[in-house]
PDBQT receptor file of N, H, CA, C and O in Angstrom, charges set to zero:
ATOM      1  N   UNK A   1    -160.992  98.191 -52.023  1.00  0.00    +0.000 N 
ATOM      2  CA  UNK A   1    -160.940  96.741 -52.111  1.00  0.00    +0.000 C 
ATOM      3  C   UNK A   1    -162.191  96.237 -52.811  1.00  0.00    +0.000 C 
ATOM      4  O   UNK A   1    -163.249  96.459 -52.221  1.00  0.00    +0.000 OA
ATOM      5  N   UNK A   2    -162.247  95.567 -54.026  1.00  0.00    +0.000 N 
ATOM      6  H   UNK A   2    -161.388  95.387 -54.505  1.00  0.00    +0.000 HD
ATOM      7  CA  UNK A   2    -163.517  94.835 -54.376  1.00  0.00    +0.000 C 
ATOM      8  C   UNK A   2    -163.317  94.192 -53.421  1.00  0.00    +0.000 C 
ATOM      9  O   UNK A   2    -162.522  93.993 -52.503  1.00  0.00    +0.000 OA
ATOM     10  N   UNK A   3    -165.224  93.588 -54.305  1.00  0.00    +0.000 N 
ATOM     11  H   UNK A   3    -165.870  93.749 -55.051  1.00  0.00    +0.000 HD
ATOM     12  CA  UNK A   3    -166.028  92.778 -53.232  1.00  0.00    +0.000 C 
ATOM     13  C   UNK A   3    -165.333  91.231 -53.840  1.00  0.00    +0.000 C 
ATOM     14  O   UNK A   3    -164.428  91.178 -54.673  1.00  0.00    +0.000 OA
ATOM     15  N   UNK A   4    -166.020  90.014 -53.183  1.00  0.00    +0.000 N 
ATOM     16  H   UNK A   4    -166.755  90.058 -52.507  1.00  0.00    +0.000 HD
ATOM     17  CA  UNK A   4    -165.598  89.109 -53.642  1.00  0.00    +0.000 C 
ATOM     18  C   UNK A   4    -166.793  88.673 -54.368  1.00  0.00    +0.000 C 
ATOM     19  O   UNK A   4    -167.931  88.933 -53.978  1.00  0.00    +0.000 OA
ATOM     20  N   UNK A   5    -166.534  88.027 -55.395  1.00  0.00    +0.000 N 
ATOM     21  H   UNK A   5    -165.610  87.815 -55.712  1.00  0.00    +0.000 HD
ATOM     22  CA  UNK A   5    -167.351  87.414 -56.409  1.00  0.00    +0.000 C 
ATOM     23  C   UNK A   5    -167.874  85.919 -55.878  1.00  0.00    +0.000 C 
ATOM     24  O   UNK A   5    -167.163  84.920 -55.770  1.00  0.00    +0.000 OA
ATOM     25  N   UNK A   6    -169.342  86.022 -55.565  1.00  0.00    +0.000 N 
ATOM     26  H   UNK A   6    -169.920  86.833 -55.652  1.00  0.00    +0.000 HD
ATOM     27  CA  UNK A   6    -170.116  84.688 -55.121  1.00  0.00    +0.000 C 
ATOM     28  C   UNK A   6    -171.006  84.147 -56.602  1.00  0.00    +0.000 C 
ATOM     29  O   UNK A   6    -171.494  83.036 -56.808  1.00  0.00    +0.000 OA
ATOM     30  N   UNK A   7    -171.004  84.950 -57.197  1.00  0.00    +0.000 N 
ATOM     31  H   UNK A   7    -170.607  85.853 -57.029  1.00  0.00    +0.000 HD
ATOM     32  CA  UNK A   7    -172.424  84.250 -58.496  1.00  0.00    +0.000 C 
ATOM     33  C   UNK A   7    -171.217  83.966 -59.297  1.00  0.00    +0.000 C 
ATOM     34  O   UNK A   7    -170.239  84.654 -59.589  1.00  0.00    +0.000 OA
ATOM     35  N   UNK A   8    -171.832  81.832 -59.773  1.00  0.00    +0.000 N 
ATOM     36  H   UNK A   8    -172.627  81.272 -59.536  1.00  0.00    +0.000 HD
ATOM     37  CA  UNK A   8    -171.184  81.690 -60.800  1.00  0.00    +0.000 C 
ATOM     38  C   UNK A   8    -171.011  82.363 -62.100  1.00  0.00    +0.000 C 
ATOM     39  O   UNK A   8    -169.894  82.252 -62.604  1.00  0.00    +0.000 OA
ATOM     40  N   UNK A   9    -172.125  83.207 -62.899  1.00  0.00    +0.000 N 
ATOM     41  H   UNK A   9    -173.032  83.297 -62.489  1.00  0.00    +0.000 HD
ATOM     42  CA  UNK A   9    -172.141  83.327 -63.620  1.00  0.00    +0.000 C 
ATOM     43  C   UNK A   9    -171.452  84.455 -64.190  1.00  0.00    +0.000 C 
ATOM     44  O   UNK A   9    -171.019  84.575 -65.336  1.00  0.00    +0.000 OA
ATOM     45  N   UNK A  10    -171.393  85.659 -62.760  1.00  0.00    +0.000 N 
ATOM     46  H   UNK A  10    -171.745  85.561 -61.829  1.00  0.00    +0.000 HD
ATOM     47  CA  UNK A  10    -170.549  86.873 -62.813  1.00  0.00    +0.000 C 
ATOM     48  C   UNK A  10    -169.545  86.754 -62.687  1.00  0.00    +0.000 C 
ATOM     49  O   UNK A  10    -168.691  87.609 -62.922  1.00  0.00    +0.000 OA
ATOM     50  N   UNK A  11    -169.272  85.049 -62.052  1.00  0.00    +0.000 N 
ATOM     51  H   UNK A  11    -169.966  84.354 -61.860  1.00  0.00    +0.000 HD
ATOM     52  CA  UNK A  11    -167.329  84.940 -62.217  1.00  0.00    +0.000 C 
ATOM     53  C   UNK A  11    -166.799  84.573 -63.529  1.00  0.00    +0.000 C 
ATOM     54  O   UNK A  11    -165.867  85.155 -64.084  1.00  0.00    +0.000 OA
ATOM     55  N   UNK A  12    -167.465  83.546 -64.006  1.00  0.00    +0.000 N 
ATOM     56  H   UNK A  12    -168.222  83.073 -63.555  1.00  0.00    +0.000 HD
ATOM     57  CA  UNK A  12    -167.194  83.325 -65.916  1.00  0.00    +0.000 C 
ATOM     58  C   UNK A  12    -167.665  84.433 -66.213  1.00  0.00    +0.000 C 
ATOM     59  O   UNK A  12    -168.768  84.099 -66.646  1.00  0.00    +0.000 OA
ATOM     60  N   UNK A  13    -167.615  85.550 -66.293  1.00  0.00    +0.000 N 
ATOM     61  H   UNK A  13    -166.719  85.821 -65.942  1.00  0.00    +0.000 HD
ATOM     62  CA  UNK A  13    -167.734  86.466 -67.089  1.00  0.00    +0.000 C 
ATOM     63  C   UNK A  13    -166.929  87.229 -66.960  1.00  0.00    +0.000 C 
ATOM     64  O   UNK A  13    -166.331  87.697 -67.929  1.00  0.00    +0.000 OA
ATOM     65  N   UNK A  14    -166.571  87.732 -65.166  1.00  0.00    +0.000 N 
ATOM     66  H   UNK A  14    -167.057  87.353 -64.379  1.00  0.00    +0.000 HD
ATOM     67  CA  UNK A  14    -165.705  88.154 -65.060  1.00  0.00    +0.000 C 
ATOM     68  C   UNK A  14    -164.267  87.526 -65.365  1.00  0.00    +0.000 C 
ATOM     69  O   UNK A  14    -163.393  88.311 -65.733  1.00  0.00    +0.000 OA
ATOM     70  N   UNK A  15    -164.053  86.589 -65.279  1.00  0.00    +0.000 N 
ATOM     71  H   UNK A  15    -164.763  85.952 -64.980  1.00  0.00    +0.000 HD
ATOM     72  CA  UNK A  15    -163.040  85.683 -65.530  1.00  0.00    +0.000 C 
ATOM     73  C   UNK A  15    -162.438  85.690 -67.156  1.00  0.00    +0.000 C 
ATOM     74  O   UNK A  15    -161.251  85.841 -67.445  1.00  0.00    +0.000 OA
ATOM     75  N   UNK A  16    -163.525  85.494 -68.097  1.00  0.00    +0.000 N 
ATOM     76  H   UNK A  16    -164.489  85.371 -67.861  1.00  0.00    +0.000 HD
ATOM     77  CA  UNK A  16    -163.427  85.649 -69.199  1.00  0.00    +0.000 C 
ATOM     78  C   UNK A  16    -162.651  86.895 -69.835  1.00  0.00    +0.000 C 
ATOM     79  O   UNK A  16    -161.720  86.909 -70.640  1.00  0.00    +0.000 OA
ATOM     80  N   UNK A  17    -163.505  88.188 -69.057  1.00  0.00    +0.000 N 
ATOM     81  H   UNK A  17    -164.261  88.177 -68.402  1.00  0.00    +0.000 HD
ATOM     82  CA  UNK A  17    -162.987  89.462 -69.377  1.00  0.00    +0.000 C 
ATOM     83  C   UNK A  17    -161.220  89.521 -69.151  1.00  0.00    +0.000 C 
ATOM     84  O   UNK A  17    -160.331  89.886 -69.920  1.00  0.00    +0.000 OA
ATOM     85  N   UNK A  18    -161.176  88.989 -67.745  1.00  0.00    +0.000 N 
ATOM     86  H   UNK A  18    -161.898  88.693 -67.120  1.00  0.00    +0.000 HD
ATOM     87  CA  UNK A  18    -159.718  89.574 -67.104  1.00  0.00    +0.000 C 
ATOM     88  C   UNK A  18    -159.670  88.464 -66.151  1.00  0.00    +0.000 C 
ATOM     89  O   UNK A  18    -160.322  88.397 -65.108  1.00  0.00    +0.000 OA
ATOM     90  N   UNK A  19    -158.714  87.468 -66.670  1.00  0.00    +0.000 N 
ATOM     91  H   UNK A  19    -158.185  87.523 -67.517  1.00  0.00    +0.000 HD
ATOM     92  CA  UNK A  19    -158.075  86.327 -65.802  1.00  0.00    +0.000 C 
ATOM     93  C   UNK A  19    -157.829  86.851 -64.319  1.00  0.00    +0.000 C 
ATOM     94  O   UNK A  19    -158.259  86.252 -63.333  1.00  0.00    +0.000 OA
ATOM     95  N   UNK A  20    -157.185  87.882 -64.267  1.00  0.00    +0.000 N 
ATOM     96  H   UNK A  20    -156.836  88.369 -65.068  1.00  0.00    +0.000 HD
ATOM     97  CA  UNK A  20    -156.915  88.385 -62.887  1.00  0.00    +0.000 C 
ATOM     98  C   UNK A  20    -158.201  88.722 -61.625  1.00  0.00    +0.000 C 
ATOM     99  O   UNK A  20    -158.111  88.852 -60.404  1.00  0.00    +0.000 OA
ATOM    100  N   UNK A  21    -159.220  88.776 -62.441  1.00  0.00    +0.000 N 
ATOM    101  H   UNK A  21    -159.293  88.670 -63.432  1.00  0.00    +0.000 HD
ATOM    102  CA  UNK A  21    -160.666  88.751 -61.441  1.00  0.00    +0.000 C 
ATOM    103  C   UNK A  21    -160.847  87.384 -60.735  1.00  0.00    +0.000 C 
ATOM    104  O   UNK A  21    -161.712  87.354 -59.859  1.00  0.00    +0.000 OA
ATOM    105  N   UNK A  22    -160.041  86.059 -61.031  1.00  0.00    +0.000 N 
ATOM    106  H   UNK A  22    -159.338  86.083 -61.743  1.00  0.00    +0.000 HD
ATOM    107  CA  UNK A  22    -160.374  85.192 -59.966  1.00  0.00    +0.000 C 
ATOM    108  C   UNK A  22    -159.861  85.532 -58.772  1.00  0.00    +0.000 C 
ATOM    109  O   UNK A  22    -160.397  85.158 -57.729  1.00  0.00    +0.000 OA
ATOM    110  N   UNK A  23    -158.656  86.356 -58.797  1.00  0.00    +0.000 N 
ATOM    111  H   UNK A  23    -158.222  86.660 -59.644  1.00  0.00    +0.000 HD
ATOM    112  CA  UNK A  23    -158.440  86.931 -57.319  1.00  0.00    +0.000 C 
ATOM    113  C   UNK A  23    -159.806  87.205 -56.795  1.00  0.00    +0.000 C 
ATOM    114  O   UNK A  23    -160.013  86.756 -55.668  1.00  0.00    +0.000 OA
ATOM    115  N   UNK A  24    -160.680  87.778 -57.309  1.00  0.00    +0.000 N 
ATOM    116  H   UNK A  24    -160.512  88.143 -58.225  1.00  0.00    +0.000 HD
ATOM    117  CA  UNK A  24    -161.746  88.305 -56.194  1.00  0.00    +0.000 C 
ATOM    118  C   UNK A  24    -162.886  87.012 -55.915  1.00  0.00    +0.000 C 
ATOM    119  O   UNK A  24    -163.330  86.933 -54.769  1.00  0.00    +0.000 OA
ATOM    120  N   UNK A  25    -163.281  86.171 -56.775  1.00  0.00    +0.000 N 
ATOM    121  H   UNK A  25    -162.920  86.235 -57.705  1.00  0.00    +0.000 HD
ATOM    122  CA  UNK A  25    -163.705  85.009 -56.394  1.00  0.00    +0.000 C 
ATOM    123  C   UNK A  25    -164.079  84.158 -55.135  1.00  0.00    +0.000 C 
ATOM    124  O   UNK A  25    -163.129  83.433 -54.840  1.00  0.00    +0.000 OA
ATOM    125  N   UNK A  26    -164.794  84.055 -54.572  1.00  0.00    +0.000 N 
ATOM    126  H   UNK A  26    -165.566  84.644 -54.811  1.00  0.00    +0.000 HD
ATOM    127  CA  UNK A  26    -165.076  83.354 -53.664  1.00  0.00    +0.000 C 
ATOM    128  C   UNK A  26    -164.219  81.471 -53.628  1.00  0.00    +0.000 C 
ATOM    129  O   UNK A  26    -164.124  80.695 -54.579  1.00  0.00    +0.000 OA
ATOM    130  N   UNK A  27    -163.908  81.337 -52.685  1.00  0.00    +0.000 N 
ATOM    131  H   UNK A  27    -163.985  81.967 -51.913  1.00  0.00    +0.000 HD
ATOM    132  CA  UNK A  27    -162.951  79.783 -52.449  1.00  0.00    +0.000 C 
ATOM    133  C   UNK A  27    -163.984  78.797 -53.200  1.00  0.00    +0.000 C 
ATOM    134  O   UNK A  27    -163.488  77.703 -53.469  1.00  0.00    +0.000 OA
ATOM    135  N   UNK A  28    -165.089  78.946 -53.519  1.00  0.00    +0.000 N 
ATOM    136  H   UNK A  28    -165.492  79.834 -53.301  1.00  0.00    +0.000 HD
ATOM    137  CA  UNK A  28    -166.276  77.443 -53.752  1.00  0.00    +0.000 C 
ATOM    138  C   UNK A  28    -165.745  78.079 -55.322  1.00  0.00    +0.000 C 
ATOM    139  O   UNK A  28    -164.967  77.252 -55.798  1.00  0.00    +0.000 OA
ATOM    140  N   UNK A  29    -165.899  79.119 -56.138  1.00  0.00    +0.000 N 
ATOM    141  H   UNK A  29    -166.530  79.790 -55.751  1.00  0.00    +0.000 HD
ATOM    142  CA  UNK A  29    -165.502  79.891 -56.963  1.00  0.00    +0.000 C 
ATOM    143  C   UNK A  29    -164.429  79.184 -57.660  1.00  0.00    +0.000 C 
ATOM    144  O   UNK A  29    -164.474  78.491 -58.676  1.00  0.00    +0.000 OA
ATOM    145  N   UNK A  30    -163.175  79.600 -56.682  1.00  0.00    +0.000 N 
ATOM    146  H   UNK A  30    -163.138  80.163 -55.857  1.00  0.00    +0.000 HD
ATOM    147  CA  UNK A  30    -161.880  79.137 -57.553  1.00  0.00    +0.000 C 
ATOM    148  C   UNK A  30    -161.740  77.831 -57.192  1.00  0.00    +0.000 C 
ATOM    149  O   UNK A  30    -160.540  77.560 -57.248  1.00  0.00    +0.000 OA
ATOM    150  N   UNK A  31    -162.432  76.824 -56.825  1.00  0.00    +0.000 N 
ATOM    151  H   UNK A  31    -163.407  77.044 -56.780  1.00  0.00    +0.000 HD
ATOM    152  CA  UNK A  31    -162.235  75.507 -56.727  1.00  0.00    +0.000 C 
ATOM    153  C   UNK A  31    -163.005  74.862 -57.736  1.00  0.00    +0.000 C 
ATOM    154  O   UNK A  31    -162.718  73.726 -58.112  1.00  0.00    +0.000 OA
ATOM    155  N   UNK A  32    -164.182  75.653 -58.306  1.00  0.00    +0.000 N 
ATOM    156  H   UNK A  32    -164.415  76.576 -58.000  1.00  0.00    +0.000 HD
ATOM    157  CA  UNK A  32    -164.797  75.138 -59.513  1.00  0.00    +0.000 C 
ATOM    158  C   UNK A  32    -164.020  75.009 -60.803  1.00  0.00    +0.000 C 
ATOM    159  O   UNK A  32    -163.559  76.148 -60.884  1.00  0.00    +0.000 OA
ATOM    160  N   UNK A  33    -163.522  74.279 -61.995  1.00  0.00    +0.000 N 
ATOM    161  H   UNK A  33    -163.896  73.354 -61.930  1.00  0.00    +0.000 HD
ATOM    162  CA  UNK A  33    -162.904  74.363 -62.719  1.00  0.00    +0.000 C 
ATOM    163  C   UNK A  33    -163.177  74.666 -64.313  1.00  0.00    +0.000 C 
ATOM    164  O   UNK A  33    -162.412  74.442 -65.251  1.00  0.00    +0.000 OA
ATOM    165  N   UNK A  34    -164.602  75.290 -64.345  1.00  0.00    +0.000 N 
ATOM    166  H   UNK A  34    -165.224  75.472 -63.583  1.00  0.00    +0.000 HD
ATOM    167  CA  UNK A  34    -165.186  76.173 -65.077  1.00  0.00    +0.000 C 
ATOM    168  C   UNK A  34    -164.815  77.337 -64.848  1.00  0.00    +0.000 C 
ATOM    169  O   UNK A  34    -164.648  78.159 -65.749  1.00  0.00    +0.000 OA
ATOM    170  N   UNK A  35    -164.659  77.543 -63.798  1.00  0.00    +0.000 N 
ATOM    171  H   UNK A  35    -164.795  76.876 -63.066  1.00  0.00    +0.000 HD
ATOM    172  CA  UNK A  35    -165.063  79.103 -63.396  1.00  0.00    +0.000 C 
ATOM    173  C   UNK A  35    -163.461  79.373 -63.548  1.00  0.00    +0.000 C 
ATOM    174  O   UNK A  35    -163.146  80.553 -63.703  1.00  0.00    +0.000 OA
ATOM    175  N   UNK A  36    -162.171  78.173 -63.512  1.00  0.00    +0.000 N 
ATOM    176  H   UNK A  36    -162.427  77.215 -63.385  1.00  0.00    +0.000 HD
ATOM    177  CA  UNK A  36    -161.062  78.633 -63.607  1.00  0.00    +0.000 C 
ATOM    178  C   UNK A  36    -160.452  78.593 -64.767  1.00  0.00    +0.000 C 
ATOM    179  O   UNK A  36    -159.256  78.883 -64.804  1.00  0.00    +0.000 OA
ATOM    180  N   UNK A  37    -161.066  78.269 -65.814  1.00  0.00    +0.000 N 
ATOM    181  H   UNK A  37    -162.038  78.034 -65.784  1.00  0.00    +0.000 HD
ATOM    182  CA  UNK A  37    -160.581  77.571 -67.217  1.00  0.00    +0.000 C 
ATOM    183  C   UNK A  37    -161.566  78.732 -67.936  1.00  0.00    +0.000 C 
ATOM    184  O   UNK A  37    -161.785  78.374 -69.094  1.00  0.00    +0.000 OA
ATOM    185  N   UNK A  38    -162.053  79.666 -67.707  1.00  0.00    +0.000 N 
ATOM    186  H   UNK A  38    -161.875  79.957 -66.767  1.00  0.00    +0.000 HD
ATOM    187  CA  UNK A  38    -163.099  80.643 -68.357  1.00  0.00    +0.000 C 
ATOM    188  C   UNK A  38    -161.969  81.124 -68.708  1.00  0.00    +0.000 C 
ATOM    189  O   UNK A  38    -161.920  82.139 -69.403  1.00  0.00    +0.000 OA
TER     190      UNK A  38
């Protein structure tokens, strides 16, 4: 099981790479709409 993703900056990145990494995202994470539009 990954971990869940807390740093904004590793989630736009991760996000960027592979849409499917907001699954691992922390809830403050996928409620940001940067971090979901990456």
């Amino acid at each position: 099981m990954a971990e869940t993703i807390t740093d904004k900056t590793e989630a736009l990145a991760a996000v960027k790479n592979d849409g499917g990494a907001l699954e691992h995202a922390s809830d403050e994470l996928k409620a940001d709409k940067e971090v979901v539009m990456a």
